[in-house]
C-alpha positions as CSV (number, residue, x, y, z in Angstrom):
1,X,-17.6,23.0,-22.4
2,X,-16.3,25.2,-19.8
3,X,-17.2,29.2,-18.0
4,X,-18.0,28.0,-15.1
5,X,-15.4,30.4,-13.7
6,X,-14.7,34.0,-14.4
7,X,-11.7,34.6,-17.0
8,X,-8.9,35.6,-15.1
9,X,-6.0,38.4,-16.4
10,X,-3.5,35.8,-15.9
11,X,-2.4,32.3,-15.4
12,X,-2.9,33.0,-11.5
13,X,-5.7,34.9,-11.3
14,X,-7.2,31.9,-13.5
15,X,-6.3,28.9,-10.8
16,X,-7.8,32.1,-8.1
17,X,-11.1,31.8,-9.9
18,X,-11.1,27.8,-10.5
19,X,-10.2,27.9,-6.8
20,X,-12.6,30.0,-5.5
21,X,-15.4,27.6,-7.5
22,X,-14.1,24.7,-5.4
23,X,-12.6,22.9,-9.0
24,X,-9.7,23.1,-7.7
25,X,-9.7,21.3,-3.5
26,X,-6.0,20.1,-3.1
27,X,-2.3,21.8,-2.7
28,X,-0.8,19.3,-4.6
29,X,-3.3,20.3,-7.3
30,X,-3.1,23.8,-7.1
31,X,0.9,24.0,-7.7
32,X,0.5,21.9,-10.7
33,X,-1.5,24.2,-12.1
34,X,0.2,27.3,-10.9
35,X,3.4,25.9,-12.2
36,X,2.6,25.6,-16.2
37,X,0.6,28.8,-17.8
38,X,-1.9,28.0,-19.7
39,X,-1.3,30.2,-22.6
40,X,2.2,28.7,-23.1
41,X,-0.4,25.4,-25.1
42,X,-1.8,28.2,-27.1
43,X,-0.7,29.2,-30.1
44,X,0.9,32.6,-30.0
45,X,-2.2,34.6,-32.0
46,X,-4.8,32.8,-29.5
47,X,-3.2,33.4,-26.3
48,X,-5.7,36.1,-25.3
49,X,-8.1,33.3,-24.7
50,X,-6.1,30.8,-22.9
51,X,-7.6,32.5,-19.2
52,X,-11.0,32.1,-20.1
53,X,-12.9,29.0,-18.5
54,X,-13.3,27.6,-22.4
55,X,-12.4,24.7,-23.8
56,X,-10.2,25.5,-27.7
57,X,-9.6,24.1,-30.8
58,X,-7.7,25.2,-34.0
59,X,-7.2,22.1,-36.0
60,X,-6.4,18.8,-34.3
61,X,-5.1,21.1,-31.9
62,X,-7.0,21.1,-28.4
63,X,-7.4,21.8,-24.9
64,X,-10.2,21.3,-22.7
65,X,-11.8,24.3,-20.1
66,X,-9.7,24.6,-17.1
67,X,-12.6,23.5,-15.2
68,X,-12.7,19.9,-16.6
69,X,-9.2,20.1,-15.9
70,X,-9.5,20.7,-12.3
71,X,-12.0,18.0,-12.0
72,X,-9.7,15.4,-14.1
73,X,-6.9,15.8,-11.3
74,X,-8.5,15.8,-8.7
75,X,-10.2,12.8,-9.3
76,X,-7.3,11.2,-10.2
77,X,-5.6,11.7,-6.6
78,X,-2.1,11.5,-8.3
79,X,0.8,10.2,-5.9
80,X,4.8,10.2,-6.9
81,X,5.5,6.9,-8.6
82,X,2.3,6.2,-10.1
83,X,1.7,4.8,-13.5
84,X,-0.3,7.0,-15.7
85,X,-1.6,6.7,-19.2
86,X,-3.4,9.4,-21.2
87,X,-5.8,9.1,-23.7
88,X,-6.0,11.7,-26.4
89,X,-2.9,13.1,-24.7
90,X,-3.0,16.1,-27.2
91,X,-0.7,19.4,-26.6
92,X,0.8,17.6,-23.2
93,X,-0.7,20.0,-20.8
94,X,-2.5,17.5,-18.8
95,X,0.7,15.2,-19.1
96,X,3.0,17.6,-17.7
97,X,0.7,19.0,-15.2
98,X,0.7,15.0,-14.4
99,X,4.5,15.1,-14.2
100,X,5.0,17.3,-11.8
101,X,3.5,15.2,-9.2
102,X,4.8,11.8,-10.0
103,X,8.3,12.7,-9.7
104,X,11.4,11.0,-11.5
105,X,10.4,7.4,-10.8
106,X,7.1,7.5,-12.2
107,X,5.5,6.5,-15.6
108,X,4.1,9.3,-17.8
109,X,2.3,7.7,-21.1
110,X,0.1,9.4,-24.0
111,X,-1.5,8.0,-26.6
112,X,-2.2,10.5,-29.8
113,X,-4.2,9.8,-33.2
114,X,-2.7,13.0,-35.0
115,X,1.1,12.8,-35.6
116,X,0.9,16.7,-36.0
117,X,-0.2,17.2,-32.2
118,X,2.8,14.7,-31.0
119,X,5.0,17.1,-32.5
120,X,3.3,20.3,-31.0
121,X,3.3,18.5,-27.7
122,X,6.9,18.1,-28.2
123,X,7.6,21.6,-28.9
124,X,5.9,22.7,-25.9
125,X,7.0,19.7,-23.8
126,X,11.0,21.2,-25.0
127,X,10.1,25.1,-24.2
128,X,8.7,24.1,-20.6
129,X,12.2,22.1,-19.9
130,X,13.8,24.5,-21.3
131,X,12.7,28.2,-19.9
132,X,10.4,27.6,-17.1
133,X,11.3,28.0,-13.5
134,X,8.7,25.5,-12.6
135,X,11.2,22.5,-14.1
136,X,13.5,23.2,-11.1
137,X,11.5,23.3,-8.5
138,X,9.4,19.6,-9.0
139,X,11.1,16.4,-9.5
140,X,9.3,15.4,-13.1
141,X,8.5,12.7,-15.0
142,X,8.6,13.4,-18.2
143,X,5.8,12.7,-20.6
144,X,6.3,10.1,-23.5
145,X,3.9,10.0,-26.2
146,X,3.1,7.4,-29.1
147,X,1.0,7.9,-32.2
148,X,-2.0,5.5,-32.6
149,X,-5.9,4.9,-31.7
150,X,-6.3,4.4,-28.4
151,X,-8.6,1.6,-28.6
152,X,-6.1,-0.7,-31.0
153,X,-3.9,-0.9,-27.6
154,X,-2.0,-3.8,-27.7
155,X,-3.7,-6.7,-25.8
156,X,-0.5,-7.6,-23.8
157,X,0.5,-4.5,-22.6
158,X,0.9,-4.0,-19.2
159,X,-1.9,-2.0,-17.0
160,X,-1.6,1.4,-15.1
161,X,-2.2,3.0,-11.6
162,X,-4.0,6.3,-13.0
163,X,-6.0,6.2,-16.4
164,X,-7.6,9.4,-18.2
165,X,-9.4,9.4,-21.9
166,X,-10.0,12.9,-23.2
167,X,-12.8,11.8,-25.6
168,X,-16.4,10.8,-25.0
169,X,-16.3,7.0,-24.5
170,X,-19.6,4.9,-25.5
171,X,-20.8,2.0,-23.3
172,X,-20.0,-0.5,-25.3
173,X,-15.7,0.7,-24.6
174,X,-16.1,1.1,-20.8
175,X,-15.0,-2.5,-20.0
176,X,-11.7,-1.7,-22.6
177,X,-11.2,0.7,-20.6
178,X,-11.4,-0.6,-17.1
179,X,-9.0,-3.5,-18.4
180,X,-6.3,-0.9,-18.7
181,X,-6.9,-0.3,-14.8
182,X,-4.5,-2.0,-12.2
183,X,-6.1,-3.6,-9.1
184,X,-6.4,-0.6,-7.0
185,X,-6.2,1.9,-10.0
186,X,-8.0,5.0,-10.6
187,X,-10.0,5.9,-14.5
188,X,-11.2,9.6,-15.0
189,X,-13.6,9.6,-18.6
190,X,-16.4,11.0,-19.8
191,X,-18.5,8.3,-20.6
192,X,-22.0,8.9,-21.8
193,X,-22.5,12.4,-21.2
194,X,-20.7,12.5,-17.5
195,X,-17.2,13.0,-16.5
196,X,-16.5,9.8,-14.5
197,X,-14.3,8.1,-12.1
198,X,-14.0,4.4,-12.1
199,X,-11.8,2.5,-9.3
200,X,-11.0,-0.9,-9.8
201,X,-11.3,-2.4,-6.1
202,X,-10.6,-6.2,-7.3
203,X,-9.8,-8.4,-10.1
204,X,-13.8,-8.2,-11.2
205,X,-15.2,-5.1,-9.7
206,X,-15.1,-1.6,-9.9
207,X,-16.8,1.8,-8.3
208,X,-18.5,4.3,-10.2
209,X,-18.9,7.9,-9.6
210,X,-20.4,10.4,-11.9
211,X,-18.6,14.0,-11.2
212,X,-19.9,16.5,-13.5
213,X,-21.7,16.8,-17.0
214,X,-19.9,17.4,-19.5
215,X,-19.5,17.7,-23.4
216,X,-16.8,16.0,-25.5
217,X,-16.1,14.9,-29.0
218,X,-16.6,10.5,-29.1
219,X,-14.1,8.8,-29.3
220,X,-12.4,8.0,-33.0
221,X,-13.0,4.5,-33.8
222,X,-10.3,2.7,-35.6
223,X,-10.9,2.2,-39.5
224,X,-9.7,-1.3,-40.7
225,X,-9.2,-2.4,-44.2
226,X,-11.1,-5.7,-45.6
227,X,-9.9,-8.9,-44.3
228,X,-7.1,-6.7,-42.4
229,X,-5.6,-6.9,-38.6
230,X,-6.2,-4.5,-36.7
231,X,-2.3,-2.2,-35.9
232,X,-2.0,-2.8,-32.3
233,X,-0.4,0.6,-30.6
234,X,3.0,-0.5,-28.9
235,X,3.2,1.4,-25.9
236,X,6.2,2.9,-24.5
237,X,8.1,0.4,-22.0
238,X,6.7,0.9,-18.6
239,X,10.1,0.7,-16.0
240,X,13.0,1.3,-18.0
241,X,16.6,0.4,-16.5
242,X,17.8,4.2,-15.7
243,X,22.0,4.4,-16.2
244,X,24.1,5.3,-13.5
245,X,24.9,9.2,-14.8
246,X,21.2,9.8,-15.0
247,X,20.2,8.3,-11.4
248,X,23.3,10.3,-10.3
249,X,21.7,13.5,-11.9
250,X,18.5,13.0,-10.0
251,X,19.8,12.2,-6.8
252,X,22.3,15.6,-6.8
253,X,19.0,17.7,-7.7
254,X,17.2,16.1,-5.2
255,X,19.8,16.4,-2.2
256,X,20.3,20.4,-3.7
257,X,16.7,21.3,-3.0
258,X,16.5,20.0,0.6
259,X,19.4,22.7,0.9
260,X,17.1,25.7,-0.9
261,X,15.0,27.2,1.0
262,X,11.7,27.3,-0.9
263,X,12.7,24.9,-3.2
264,X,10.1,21.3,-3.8
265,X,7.6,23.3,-1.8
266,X,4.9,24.2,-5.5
267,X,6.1,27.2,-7.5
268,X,5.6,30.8,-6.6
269,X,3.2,32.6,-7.7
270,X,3.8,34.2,-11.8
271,X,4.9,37.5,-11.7
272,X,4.5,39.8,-14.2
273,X,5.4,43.3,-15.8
274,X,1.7,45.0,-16.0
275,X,1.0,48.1,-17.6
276,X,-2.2,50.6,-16.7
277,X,-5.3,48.7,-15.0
278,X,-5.0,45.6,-12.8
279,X,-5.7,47.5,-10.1
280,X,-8.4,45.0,-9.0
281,X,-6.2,41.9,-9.4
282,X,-3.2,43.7,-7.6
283,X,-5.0,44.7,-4.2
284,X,-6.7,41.2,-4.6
285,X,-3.4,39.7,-4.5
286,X,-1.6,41.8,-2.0
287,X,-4.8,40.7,0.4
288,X,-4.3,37.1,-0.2
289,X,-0.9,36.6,-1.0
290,X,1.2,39.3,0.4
291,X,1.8,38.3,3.3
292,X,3.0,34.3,2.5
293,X,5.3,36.0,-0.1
294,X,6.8,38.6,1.9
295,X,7.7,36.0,4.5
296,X,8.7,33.8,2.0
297,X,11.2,36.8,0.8
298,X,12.2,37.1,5.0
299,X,13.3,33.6,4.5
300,X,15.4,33.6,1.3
301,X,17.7,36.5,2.8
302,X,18.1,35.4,5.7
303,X,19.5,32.0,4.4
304,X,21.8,33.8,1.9
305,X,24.4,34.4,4.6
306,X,25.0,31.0,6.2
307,X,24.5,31.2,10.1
308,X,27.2,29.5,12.2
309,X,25.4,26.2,13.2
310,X,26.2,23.7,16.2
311,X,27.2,20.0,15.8
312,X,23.7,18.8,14.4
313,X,23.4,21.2,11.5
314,X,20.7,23.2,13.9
315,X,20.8,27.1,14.5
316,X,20.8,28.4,17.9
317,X,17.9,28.9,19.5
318,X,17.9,32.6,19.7
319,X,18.5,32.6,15.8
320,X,15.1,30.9,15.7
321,X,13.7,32.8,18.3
322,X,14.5,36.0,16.4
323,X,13.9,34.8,13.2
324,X,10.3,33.6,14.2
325,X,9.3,37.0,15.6
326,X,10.6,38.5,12.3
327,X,8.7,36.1,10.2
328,X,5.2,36.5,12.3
329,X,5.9,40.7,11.8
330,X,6.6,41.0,8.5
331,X,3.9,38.3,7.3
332,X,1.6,40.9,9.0
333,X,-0.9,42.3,6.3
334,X,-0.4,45.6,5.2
335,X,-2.9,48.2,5.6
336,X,-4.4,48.9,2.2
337,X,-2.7,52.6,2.2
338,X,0.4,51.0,3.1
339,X,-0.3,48.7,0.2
340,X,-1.3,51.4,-2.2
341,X,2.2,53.6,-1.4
342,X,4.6,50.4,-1.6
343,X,3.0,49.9,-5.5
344,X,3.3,53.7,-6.1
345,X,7.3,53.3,-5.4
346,X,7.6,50.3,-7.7
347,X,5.6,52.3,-10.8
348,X,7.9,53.7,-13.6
349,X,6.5,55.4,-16.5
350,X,2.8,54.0,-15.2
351,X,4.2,50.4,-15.1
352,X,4.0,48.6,-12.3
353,X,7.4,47.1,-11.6
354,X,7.7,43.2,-9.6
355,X,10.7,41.7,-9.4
356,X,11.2,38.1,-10.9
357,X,12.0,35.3,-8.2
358,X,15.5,33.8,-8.4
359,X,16.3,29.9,-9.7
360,X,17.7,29.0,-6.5
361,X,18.2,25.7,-7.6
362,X,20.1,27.2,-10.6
363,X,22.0,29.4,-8.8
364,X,22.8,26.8,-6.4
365,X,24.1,24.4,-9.2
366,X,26.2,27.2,-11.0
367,X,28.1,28.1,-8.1
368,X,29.3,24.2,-7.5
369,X,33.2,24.2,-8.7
370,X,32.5,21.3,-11.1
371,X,33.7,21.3,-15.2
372,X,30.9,23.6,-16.8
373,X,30.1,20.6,-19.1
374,X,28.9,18.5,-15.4
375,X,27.2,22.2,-14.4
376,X,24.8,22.0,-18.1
377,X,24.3,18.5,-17.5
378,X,22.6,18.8,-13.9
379,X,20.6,21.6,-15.2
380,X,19.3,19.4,-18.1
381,X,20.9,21.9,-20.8
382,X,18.7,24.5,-19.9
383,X,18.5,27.8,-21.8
384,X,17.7,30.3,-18.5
């Protein structure tokens, strides 16, 4: 299932396309996506594929097309806080995409048959903590994932805000499913044949819309012995009682950002070392982007050198005059000869040379006179 879109050269140029399509409708949506790459799931000898509008499979190993994707979040109009469970949670894309909306005080559940993919999911769930930007600038709730059948669920457990099931569910599941549902909650399937979204307006009713067709594998069903019980799948405990060092961590993160300029507002845009062609994708960008980053770049100087401020922490207003006029010139679009000459002085040896953004968070963090054990602790051990 997938190419509705047009492949894109990158992880950008991908969420451009899905965009462009209308899959993609919401900000909060878009700098989900923009903030994982796609081709980070792959593995290493299939990553040529991961911008193609194509669902993938090498084993038990699988991701769905961006474009179901798209749909999938923005049906389930994800809020910080929320409950979430995920069905057929697989590599932990979706789950971590999920994350990076409901903040530290959500709930962030999968449910895997293959053992094997829990792992991989791990792996990549560990590299994305560990080397991506993207980590500092959300608040995330990190994905937990249990091995079992989703439909041997233990009867007990409790129910969830925001529900997805990345396998084709039968009718004869749907009310299973809807029982995971809280009053009020949202379900995103595809159930006979249709991606669908199910709220659950009251104890015993629920609204239906179909989204899009769509194309996925039925679910597995469980396979019992003779005379057996069924193994009920314990799910992860729902609120657990954060200690003090932790809450701590997450508060001094949180208070940090509000300091960074740029910081919590969705991840730049990727940038990338590209070599010969891309001259499409480069004016492309320049025309749509150029002028928010280049502001965005006004900003960041400016705010390296604190301003003296008066007794309410507020600049002086011809600081904001000046720095307003500034801003509205420089986010000005270039002309596209301007354009062409600034990418001539950043080629070397045919490369096209763009600088990589800064961590401000990090750099923020590392200048702090605290032990270096506190520093590696509020940047969750991080290898950048």
């Amino acid at each position: 299932m997938g190419g509705a879109v047009s492949a894109g050269e990158d992880n950008d140029e991908l969420i451009d396309n899905l965009k462009e399509a209308q899959y993609i409708r919401s900000e909060l949506v878009e700098s989900a996506f923009r903030a994982i790459d796609r081709a980070d799931y792959y593995l290493e000898e299939f990553r040529d594929s991961a911008y193609k509008d194509l669902a993938w499979r090498h084993g038990n190993i699988h991701l769905s097309a961006p474009c179901i994707y798209s749909e999938v979040m923005e049906a389930l109009d994800l809020q910080p806080g929320l409950s979430f469970l995920n069905l057929g949670s697989g590599t932990g894309y979706l789950s971590t995409m999920v994350g990076l909306i409901l903040g530290p005080f959500g709930v962030n559940h999968g449910v895997e048959l293959h053992t094997d993919v829990i792992e991989y999911a791990y792996q990549k769930l560990e590299f994305f903590i560990k080397t991506s930007d993207s980590f500092d600038r959300f608040e995330f709730c990190e994905p937990c994932f249990v091995a079992g059948n989703c439909l041997e669920i233990a009867p007990e457990s409790r129910q969830y805000d925001r529900v997805y099931c990345g396998a084709g569910v039968q009718k004869e599941h749907e009310d299973y499913m809807k029982n995971l549902l809280k009053i009020g909650g949202i379900l995103v399937l595809p159930l006979e044949e249709k991606l669908t979204k199910i709220t659950r307006t009251s104890y015993n009713s629920w609204e239906t819309k179909k989204i899009i067709a769509v194309s996925f594998a039925p679910l597995v069903l469980p396979k019992h012995r003779d005379n057996s019980k069924p193994r009920a799948v314990p799910l992860p405990t729902m609120f657990e009682v954060r200690n003090l060092q932790d809450l701590a961590r997450i508060s001094i993160r949180h208070n940090l950002k509000q300091t960074v300029v740029g910081v919590g507002a969705g991840p730049l845009p990727r940038r990338r070392l590209t070599r010969g062609g891309g001259e499409r994708l480069r004016r492309r960008r320049a025309q749509q982007r150029g002028s928010t980053l280049l502001s965005n770049r006004y900003v960041f100087m400016s705010r390296l050198i604190p301003e003296p401020m008066d007794d309410n922490n507020n600049f002086s207003d011809s600081e904001e005059e000046e720095e307003g006029e500034n801003c509205r010139a420089i986010a000005e679009p270039k002309e596209e000869e301007e354009l062409d000459q600034d990418e001539e002085e950043r080629r070397e040896d045919g490369a096209l040379l763009i600088e990589a953004t800064v961590n401000q968070l990090r750099e923020r963090i590392l200048g702090l006179p605290l032990p270096e054990p506190l520093k590696m602790y509020l940047l969750h051990y991080r290898e950048k």
